[in-house]
C-alpha angles and dihedrals in degrees: 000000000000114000123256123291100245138179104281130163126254121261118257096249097055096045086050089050094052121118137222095276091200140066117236107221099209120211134233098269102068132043103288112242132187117211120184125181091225092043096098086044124262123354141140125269127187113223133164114248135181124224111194133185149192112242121214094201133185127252085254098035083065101052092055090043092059086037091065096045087050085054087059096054094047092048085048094045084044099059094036089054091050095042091055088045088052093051100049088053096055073048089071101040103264119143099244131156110228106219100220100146119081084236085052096050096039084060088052096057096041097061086041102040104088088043099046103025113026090168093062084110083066094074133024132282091252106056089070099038083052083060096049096045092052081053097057097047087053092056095042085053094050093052085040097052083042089056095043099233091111117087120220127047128325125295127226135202117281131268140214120262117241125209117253084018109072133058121281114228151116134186131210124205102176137027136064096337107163148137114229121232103241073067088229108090126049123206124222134175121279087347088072117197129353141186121242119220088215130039114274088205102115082056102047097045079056090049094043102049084052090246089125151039118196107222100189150351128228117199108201139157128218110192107323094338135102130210143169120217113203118203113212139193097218128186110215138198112228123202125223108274101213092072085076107046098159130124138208145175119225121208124191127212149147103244094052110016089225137012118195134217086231080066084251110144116206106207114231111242092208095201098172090052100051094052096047103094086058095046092051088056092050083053110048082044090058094046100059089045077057101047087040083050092055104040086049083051101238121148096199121062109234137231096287097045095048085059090052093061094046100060082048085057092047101045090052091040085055096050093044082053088055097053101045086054096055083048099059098044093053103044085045096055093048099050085050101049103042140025102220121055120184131192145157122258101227133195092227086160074069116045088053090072088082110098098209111045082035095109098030083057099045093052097054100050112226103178097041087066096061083042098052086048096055106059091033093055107074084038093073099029085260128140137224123202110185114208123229107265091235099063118111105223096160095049098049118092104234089211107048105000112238122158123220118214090223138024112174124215085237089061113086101169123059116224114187120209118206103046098027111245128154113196131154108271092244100035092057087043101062089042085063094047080061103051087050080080111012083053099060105020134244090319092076116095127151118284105224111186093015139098108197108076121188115254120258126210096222120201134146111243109248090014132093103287114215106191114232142167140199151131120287109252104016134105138220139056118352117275121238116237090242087052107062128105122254103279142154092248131112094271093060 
């Protein structure tokens, strides 16, 4: 029997011959390049890749493996107790040192351990260093988002960790990780050896040929279900990209999930929607066992009640698997059939605001596109180009450019007019997402941080072609050549 396929680091020669795995959007200021890792033809690029699967795990297996998670949260609750009991001493004037590193706060648990927590031997290491370490990042993000060097919105202190409300995972780095060789079973450290509910193959051919390293393992659980997430150091082979020279505009909605410059609409599954008349009948289920709890004067659900709760969890884990699904097919697709792909960045943080169109938001998964895309694109010799958030795609004519001053939600079809062209609102908005590359040519990438954008010759490809150009996210009346700001752009 061949031995098991285990955690082992990439030959020299493959790690010298990797190539850049990501694509440097440059900024205004300086002349706009596009590097690809498939531009100069096939070659190999390292990327970090997650292999998850679903556990079958026994009776007592599940119980260790929760057992290990709970040992996270314990670990996470422990050094943020400490930490706010630190701090109010240096409050009141006392000489303390704050643990805030995960260094600081390993040191911490290892001299209180065997004095706060004389069952640690039960679980892994791991399990308690993967709680500190969570612990550590939330509190490097807090200081960060203080000090203004963090992006996104602001970050708060953190809080404790309830049972049944947070996540439950936990993530090893050391140990026994591998993937046995009958490509059924994984092995992971103090939980031993434990049955897959899907094959393990497409990971261990990757394992066996020496094109990848696995560089840690996360145990988590999503309603009544168990996985294990491997994350991976892959070499890939990446195809010439100029086999591929298309170009298309991705548009982004709720009606259709995605409308595509090509006039191809992707239907939007909805699976949150669809399963929504049985969810609201879950929940109104699990609210009156709650009002009954509490009138009876009980602190703990019951059995009933906890059931409840657990279809809830299934029903929502089933939709967020739909969807994922739908997801993947589509950003895959894309980065196969064509070379250029083009979207909006959108502020979806935003846009959820809206009360009424939350939940309809939220179930289609704006931003995980983009997501999916970014790390797919150089996969496949593919690239993104990620428009400025500003530009308005949807009120720009894609034949002659004209910009309305205002386009309504309410409006679906675009009418221009000035040269007179009805097309669905979508539909003319990913056409423009196109001709923000296929106008000007590979130079053109999106400007974040700047305000001078380089002008575009927009035309539509088989239809009259009315030169004009403009700035990228202004509006009014098109710019003359001799007009236009000092900027990196082909005009200069």
């Amino acid at each position: 029997m061949n031995p098991a396929v285990q955690a082992r680091p990439l030959p020299d020669a493959a790690q010298e011959a990797a190539l850049p795995a990501t694509l440097d959007l440059a900024p205004a200021t300086r002349p706009p390049e596009q590097v690809s890792a498939g531009a100069a033809g096939a070659g190999v690029l390292p990327a970090y890749q997650a292999y998850r699967f679903a556990l079958d795990p026994s009776p007592r297996q599940q119980r260790a493996l929760a057992s290990a998670t709970g040992g996270a949260r314990y670990s996470y609750n422990w050094g943020l107790r400490l930490v706010k009991k630190r701090l109010d001493a240096r409050a009141a004037g006392q000489d303390v040192q704050v643990p805030w590193t995960l260094a600081a706060l390993r040191r911490e648990w290892n001299q209180a351990k065997e004095q706060d927590a004389p069952w640690w031997r039960d679980n892994s290491k791991e399990a308690y260093s993967s709680g500190l370490d969570g612990l550590a990042r939330a509190l490097g993000s807090f200081s960060a988002s203080r000090a203004g060097t963090r992006k996104g919105r602001r970050v708060g202190f953190p809080k404790f960790k309830r049972t049944h409300r947070a996540r439950e995972s936990c993530r090893f780095t050391t140990g026994a990780i591998r993937v046995e060789p009958d490509r059924h079973h994984v092995t992971l450290p103090k939980l031993g050896t434990i049955r897959t509910h899907e094959s393990t193959r497409k990971l261990a051919r990757r394992l066996e040929q020496g094109t990848a390293r696995i560089l840690s393992a996360t145990i988590s659980r999503t309603a009544d279900r168990w996985y294990v997430s491997f994350t991976v150091e892959v070499q890939r082979r990446v195809p010439v990209r100029s086999r591929r020279p298309s170009v298309v505009g991705v548009d982004v909605g709720i009606r259709h999930l995605a409308v595509l410059s090509t006039g191809e609409q992707v239907p939007n599954p909805r699976p949150l929607e669809r399963l929504q008349r049985r969810r609201r009948r879950l929940q109104r289920r699990w609210s009156r066992q709650d009002r009954a709890r509490r009138a009876q004067g009980r602190r703990r659900p019951g059995r009933r009640q906890q059931a409840t709760r657990r279809r809830v969890a299934r029903l929502e884990a089933r939709a967020a698997n739909v969807r994922r699904d739908g997801l993947h097919q589509l950003t895959s697709r894309l980065v196969r059939e064509h070379g250029t792909i083009v979207v909006e960045q959108l502020n979806v943080a935003g846009m959820v605001r809206n009360r009424r169109l939350a939940r309809a938001i939220s179930d289609t998964g704006f931003a995980t596109i983009r997501r999916l895309l970014g790390y797919k694109a150089p996969w496949h010799g593919a690239r993104l180009v990620v428009a400025d958030s500003f530009f308005p795609s949807s009120k720009t004519c894609s034949t002659c450019g004209h910009v309305r001053d205002k386009l309504s939600l309410a409006e679906r079809t675009y009418r221009c007019e000035r040269c007179g062209l009805v097309v669905d609102r979508d539909a003319n908005a990913a056409r423009n997402l196109a001709l923000l590359v296929a106008g000007s040519g590979p130079e053109t990438r999106n400007a974040r941080g700047g305000d001078a954008r380089p002008g575009l010759v927009r035309a539509v490809p088989g239809e009259a072609r009315t030169p004009h150009r403009r700035l990228l996210g202004r509006t009014g009346p098109p710019v003359r050549k001799d007009r236009l700001p000092e900027t990196d752009g082909p005009f200069r």
